[in-house]
Structures are given as C-alpha cells and as structure tokens.
C-alpha positions as CSV (number, residue, x, y, z in Angstrom):
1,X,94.6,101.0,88.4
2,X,94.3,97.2,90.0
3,X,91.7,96.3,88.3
4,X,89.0,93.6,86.4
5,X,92.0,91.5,85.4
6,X,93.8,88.4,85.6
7,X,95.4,86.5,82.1
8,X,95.9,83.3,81.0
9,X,98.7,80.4,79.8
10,X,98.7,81.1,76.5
11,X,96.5,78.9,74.2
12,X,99.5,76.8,72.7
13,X,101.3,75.7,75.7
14,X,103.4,73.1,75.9
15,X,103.0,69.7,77.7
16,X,105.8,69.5,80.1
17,X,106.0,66.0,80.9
18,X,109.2,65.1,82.9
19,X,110.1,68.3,84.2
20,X,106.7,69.4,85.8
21,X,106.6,68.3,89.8
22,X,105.0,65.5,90.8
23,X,102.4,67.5,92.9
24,X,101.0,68.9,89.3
25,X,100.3,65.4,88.2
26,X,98.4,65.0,91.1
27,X,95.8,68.0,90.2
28,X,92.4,66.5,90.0
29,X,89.8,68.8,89.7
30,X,87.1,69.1,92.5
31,X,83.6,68.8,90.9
32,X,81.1,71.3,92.6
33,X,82.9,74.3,92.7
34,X,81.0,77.4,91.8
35,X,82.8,80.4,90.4
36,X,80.7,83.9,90.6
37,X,82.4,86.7,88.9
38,X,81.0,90.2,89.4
39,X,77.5,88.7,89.9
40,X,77.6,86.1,87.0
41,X,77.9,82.5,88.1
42,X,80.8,81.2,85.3
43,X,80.2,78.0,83.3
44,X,83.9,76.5,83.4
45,X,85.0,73.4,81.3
46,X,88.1,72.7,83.5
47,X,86.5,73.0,87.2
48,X,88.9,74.4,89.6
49,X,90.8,72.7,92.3
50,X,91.3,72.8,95.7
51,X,94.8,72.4,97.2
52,X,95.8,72.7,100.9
53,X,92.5,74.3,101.8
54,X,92.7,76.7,98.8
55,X,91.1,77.2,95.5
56,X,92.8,77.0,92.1
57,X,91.4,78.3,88.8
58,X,92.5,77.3,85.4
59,X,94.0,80.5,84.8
60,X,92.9,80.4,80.6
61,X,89.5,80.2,81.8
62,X,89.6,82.8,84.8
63,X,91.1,84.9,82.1
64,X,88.1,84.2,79.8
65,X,85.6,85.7,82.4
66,X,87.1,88.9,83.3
67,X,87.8,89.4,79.5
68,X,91.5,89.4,79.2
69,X,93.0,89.1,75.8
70,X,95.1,85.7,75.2
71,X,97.3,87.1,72.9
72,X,101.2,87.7,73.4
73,X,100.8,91.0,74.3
74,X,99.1,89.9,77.4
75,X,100.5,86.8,78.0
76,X,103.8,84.8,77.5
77,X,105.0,81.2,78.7
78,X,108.5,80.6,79.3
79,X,109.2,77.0,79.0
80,X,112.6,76.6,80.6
81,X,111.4,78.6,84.0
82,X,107.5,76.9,83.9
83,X,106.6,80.7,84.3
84,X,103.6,82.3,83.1
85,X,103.9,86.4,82.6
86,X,100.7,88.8,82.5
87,X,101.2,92.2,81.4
88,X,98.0,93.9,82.0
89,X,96.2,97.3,83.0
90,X,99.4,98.4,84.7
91,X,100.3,95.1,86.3
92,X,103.4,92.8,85.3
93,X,102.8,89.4,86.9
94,X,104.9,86.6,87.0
95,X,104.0,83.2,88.2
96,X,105.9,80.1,88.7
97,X,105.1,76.7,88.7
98,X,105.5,75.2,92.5
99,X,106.3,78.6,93.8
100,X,103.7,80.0,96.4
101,X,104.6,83.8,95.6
102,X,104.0,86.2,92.7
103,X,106.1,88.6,91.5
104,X,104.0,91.9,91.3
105,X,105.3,94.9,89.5
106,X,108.5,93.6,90.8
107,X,107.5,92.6,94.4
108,X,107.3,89.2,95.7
109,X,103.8,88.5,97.3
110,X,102.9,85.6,98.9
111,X,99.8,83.8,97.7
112,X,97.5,80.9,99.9
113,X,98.9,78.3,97.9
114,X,101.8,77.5,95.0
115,X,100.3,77.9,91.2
116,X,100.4,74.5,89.1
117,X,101.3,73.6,85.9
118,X,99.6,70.3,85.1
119,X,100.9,67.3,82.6
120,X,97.9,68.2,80.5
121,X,99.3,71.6,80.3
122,X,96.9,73.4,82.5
123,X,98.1,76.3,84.6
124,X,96.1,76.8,88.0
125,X,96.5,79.7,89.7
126,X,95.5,80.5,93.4
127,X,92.2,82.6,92.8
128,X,93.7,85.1,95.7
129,X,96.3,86.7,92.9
130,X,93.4,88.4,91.3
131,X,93.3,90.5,94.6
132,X,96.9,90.9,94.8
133,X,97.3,92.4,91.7
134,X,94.3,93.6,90.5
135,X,92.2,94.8,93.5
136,X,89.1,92.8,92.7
137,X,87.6,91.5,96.1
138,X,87.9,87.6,96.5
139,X,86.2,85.4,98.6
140,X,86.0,81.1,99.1
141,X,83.1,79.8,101.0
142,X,84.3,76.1,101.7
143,X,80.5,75.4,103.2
144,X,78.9,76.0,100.0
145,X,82.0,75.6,97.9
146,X,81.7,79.3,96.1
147,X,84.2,81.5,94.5
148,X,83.0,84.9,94.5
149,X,84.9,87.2,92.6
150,X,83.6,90.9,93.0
151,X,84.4,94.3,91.6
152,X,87.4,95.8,92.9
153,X,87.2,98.3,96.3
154,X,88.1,101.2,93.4
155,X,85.0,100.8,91.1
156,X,82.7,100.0,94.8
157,X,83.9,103.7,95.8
158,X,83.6,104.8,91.7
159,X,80.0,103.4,91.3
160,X,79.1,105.3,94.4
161,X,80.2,108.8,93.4
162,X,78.9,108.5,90.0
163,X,75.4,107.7,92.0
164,X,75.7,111.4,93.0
165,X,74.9,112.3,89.3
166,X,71.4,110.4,89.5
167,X,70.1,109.8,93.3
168,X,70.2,106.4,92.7
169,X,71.3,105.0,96.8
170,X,71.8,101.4,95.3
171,X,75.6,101.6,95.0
172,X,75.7,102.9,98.1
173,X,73.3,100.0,99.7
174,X,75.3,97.4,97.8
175,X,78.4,98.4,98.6
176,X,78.2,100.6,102.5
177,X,78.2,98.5,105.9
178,X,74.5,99.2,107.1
179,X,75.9,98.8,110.7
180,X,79.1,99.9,111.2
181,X,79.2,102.8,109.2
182,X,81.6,105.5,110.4
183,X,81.2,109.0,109.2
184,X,83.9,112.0,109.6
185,X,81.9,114.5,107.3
186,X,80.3,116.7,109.8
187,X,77.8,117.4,108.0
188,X,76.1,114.3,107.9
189,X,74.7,112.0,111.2
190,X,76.8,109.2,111.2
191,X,75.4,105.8,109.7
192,X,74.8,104.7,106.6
193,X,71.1,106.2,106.3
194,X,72.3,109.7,106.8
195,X,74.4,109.3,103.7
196,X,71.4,107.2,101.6
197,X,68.9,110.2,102.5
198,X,71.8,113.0,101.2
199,X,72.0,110.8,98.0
200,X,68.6,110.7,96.8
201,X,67.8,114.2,97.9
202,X,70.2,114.4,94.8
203,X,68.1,113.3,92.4
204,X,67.4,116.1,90.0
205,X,69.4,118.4,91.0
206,X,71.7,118.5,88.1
207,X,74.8,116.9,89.7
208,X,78.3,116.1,87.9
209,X,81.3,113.9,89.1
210,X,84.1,114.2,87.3
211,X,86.6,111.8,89.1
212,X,90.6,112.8,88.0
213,X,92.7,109.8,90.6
214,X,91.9,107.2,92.5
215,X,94.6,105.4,94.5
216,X,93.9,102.0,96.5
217,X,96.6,101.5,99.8
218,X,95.1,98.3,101.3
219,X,92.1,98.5,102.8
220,X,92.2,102.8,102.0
221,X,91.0,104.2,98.9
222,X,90.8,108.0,98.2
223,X,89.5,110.0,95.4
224,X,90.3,113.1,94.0
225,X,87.1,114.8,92.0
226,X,85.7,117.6,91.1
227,X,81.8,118.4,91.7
228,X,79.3,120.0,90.6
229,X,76.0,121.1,91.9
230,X,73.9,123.2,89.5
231,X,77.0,124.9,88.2
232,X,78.6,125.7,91.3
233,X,82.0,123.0,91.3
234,X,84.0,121.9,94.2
235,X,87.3,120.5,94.6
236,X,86.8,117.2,96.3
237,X,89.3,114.3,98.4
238,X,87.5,111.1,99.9
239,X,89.0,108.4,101.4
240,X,87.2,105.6,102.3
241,X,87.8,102.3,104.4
242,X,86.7,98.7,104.1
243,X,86.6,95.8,105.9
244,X,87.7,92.1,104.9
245,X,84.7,91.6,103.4
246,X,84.4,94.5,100.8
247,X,82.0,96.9,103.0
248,X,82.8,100.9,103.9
249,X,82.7,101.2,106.8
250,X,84.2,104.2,107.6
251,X,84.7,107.8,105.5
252,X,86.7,110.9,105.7
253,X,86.4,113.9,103.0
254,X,87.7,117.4,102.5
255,X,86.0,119.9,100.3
256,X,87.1,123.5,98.3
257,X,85.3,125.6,96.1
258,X,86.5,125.5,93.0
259,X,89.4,128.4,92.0
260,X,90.1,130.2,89.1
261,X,93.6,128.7,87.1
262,X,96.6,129.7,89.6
263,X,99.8,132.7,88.1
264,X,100.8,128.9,85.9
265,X,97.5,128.8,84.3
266,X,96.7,125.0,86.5
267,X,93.5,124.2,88.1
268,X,93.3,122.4,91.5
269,X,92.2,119.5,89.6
270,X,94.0,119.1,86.2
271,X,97.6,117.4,85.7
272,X,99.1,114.0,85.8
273,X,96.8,110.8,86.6
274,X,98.7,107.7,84.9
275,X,99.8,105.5,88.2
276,X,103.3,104.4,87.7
277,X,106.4,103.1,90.2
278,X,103.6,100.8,92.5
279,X,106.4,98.9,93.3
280,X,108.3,102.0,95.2
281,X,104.8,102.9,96.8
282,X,106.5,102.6,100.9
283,X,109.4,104.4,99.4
284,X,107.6,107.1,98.1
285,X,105.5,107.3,101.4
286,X,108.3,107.7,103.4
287,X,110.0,110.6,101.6
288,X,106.3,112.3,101.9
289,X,106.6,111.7,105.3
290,X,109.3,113.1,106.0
291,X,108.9,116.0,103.6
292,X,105.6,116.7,105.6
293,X,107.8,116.6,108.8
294,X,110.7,118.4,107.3
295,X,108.7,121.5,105.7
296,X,105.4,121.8,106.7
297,X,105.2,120.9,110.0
298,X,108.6,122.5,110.3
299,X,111.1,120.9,111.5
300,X,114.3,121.1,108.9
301,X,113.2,123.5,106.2
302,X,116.9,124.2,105.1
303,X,116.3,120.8,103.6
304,X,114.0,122.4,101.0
305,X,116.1,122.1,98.3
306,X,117.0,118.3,98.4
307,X,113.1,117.4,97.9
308,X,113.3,118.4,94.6
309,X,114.5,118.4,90.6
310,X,116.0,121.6,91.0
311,X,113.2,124.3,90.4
312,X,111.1,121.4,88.8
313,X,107.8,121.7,90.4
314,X,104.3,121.9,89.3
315,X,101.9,123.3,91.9
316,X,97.7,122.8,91.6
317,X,97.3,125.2,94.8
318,X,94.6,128.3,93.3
319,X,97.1,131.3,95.0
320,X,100.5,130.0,93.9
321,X,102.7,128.9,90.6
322,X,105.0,127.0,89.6
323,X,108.4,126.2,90.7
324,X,110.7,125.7,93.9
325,X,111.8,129.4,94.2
326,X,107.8,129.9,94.7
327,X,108.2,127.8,98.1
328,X,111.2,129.5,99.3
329,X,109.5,133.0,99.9
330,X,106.6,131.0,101.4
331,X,109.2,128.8,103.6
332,X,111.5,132.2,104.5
333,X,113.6,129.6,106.9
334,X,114.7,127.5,103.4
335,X,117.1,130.4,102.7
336,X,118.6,130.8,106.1
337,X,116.2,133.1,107.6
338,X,114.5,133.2,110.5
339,X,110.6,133.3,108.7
340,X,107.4,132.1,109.6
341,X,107.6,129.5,112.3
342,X,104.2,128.4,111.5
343,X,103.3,125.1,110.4
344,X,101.4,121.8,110.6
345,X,100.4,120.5,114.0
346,X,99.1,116.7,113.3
347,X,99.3,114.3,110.4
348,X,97.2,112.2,110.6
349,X,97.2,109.8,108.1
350,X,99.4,109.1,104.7
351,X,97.7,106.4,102.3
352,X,99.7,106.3,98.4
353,X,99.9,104.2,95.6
354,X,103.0,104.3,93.1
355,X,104.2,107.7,92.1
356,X,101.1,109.7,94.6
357,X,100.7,109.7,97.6
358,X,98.3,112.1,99.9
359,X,98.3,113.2,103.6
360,X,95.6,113.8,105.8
361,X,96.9,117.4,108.4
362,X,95.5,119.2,110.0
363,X,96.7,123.4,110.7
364,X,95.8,126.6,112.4
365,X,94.6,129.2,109.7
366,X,95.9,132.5,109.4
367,X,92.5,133.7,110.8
368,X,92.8,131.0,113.7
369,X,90.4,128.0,112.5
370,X,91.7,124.9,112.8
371,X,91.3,123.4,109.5
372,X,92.2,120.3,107.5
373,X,94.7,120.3,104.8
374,X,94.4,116.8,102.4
375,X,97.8,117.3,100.2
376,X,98.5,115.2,97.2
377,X,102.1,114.7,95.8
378,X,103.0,113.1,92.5
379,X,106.5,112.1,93.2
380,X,109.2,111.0,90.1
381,X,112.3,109.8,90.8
382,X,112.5,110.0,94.3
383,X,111.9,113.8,94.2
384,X,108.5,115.8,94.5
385,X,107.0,116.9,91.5
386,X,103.5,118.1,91.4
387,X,101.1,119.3,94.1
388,X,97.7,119.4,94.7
389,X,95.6,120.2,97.4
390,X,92.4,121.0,99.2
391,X,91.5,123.0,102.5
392,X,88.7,123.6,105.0
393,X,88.0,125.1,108.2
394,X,86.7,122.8,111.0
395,X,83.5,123.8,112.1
396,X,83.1,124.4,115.7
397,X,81.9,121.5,117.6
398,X,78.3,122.8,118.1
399,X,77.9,122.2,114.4
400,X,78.9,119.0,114.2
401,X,76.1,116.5,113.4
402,X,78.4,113.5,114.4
403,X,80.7,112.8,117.3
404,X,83.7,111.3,115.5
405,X,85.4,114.4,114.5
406,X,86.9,115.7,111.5
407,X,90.2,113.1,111.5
C-alpha cells in the first residue's frame, strides 16, 4: 500500500565533486520554508530549496520525519549513476541526479522538478515523489511558503471506517468536502451531514470494521470490509473520490449479508491481500475489461478458457466453489452451447491497483431487480485468479433518499 514513506541518501555518501552538474552547486537553500508533516511542523537542519517554482527536501531529513530506516535495506547510493534507490512498503524507487522523472516500481514518472545531488553531498528530492509513490497528499503554498505533507487518501478513507467502531464524526469532518459532498448510498440524503448524523447514531452500538484490501487508482479509492452491527456482519465495497486537495467528495458502496463458507470452505471476505505487479495495474485493467465484456456481459464466452491457469481459480462467491469447470455450467455457451443468454447490461466503472482490480455493473436479477454487482479479481500472471464479490438489489426510486442514483 502507497503509504507514510519516502527514504533517504544514505548517511555515508560520497562527495562527488567533478562529476555532479553545475546546477547542483548552485543549490542554496531558501530560508523560511516550513515543512508540516501529518500535522507536525518539522524542525529541519538543511532547509529545503526551491527550484523552478518547486520545492526540494533534503531527502535524509524528509526521510527522518516520516520514520524511514537509513539502513541498506532501505536505501542504497550508486556512485557511478548519482542514483539514489528506496525499497520501501512495496515501493522500488529510483532517483537520479539531474533527471526530472522517477522510476516507480519500474515506471517512469515525471516529477515538478529534476532531484539534486549537491557538492556537499546532499540529495534533494522534489517533495511531489512522496505522492507519486507513496500516496501521501502533498501540497506547496508559495504565499506562505508551506509544505504540507498529509496522510495518504488510503488511511483518510481507513480512519473513517474505523470511526464506525466508535461514533466519533471527526475523521469524517476532517477528511469529507462539507459542500460538495456526493452521495450514491440511497439510503442516506446526500451531503456530508447525512453521513455525520449516521456515524454518531453509531456510537454504542457495538460496531466492528474489519477492513481485508484497500486499493488507491488516482483520485479512487475502494475498500473491501466486512461489518459488523451487534453480531449481524455484512460484506462491504466503498469506493470513494477526492479532489486535488485531499477532500471526498463523492461515494459509492455496495452491501451483502454475510454467507456461510461456499462448497471450497471460502468466505466472501477471506483470501489474498498482499498488492503486487502495480507496475502492470493498466494491463491488468484491461484484461478485466475485457473479461467483463467477454463473459459476463456476454459477448465471446467461448473465450472462457483463455482467462485462466487452466482450472486454477479460487472463487469468494457464498453459492459457488472453486475452479474453472464451476463457470462453465454457469456460462453453458463456454462449451459450445447455446445456454443462458443473460448477462451484464452496464459497467460502469473499473478502478485497480497491481494484481486487483474491481468493477462497478450493474444486472437484471433472476427475480427482475435491477441490482449492482461490485466484482473483485486478483489477477497473476496475466490470468484471473481469485474472485470476490458483493450484490444488491436497487431499491425502487420511491425509496431513494438522494437523486443521484445507485451508479
């Protein structure tokens, strides 16, 4: 997960005299600069500088404040390229001296400004690579000449579910747009004091959050979580939007009650969380996409068989098991046959990270509700391998307590 990270040049690096660019000499620090991180205002020896309208950190001392280890495992310096490497919390990240990119997990993304290595054998870093990497929300208020460094759009979200456990709205306050607020739970007004008045009617009522993945697709993050209300547990998907200045400002959920273990003993909830692959996250989205497309909307489900290891397949739905053989009898038309022509109608929206990715559909149900269908896949090696997924009807419209629908 991107997270409350960034690393440092290690403590014994070298002075690179005549081969470090001319620019780096230049590096003065700019007195006056404030650095807040996560609501502490940092005390730094080496003040940062500003170059082409940007801010640059020492990144030894940036490391310092979010608590990264200087230590090898963490950090190495190789002196030939002027290249700094962080390995940390599931992020490799290699920067060069005079380049304005970082290599991310493997990616190239362009930063504000180029990181410099100084005569003195100080690496700046533009402060924006902590967001690149790690997620962490970062904002540079030339007027006032602040850095604030905040908590990543993960732990906002995080902090606000857990709130569900106490009644406690000030997560929610900190961290929810107060006026622009959208909400697609129907069973709330929308705004922001809809949602502050369903937390703290909360309070006491014996609430658990037990939060299984999170995945962060730029300014989308979704949960999956199981909850609990005075013993009675739900499977849970949220996915929530911000703006470019850390606010939610806009919310969509789908909820389940809880099932027993399906015929391969899984819950809806248990399985794989580790996030791997980030750097194949379009990749992976796309072969969702198109598996969506393909299968269950309906479209080429001969091509069943080519999503997959073979019969390698671990399933989280409550009424089915385990393997691809289990899909064909649902998907008739996979073996030739004519089958059930039924299917998805709408996607609306795909959001992953690394090996998972989830889309937002929306179906008829056998009954003839419209309902919404929120499906996770782990993929692994550009095949799906594990499923999970939660359903509910659409209530009809007289019931809906907002206007902006279910999608």
């Amino acid at each position: 997960m991107k997270k409350h990270t960034v690393t440092a040049a290690l403590a014994g690096l070298l002075v690179l005299s005549s081969a470090v660019p001319t620019l780096a000499a230049e590096a003065k620090p700019a007195t006056g600069i404030q650095v807040w991180v996560d609501g502490k205002k940092e005390a730094y020896k080496i003040a940062p500088i500003v170059r082409n309208k940007q801010v640059l950190i020492p990144l030894r001392q940036l490391a310092s404040s979010l608590g990264i280890p200087l230590d090898s495992k963490h950090i190495t310096f190789n002196t030939a390229r002027q290249s700094t490497t962080i390995r940390y919390d599931q992020a490799t990240v290699v920067l060069v001296s005079g380049s304005p990119e970082a290599q991310i997990n493997g990616i190239k993304v362009p930063l504000s400004t180029s990181t410099i290595l100084t005569k003195q054998g100080v690496t700046y870093v533009p402060v924006d690579v902590v967001k690149e990497a790690w997620g962490k929300q970062v904002t540079w208020d030339p007027t006032s000449q602040t850095v604030q460094i905040g908590v990543s759009n993960k732990d906002k979200v995080v902090e606000i579910l857990k709130s569900f456990e106490t009644g406690d709205t000030k997560a929610a306050e900190t961290w929810i747009s107060k006026d622009q607020y959208i909400q697609h739970n129907l069973s709330f007004a929308s705004g922001r004091d809809a949602l502050l008045q369903g937390i703290s009617q909360l309070k006491g009522a014996n609430v658990q959050v037990e939060i299984h993945r999170v995945i962060q697709d730029g300014n989308f993050v979704a949960v999956h979580y199981k909850e609990s209300i005075a013993g009675k547990s739900s499977i849970v998907f949220d996915i929530f939007r911000f703006d470019s200045n850390g606010k939610i400002v806009e919310h969509w959920d789908n909820i389940q009650d809880s099932a027993p273990a399906n015929p391969s003993g899984r819950t809806m909830i248990d399985g794989a969380t580790q996030i791997t692959d980030r750097n194949q996250t379009e990749k992976n989205k796309e072969l969702i996409r198109k598996f969506v497309d393909d299968i269950l909307v309906g479209k080429n489900r001969a091509a069943l068989e080519s999503y997959y290891n073979g019969d390698h397949y671990i399933q989280h739905n409550p009424f089915f098991g385990d393997g691809v053989s289990v899909l064909k009898q649902l998907f008739p038309a996979a073996n030739g046959n004519q089958g059930n022509s039924s299917g998805y109608d709408k996607v609306h929206m795909v959001i992953g990270e690394g090996n998972f990715v989830l889309a937002v559909s929306e179906t008829k149900s056998p009954e003839g509700n419209m309902t919404a269908v929120y499906d996770m896949w782990r993929v692994e090696n550009g095949k799906v391998a594990e499923h999970w997924d939660v359903v509910q009807d659409i209530p009809a419209k007289a019931e809906w307590k907002n206007t902006n629908g279910k999608f």
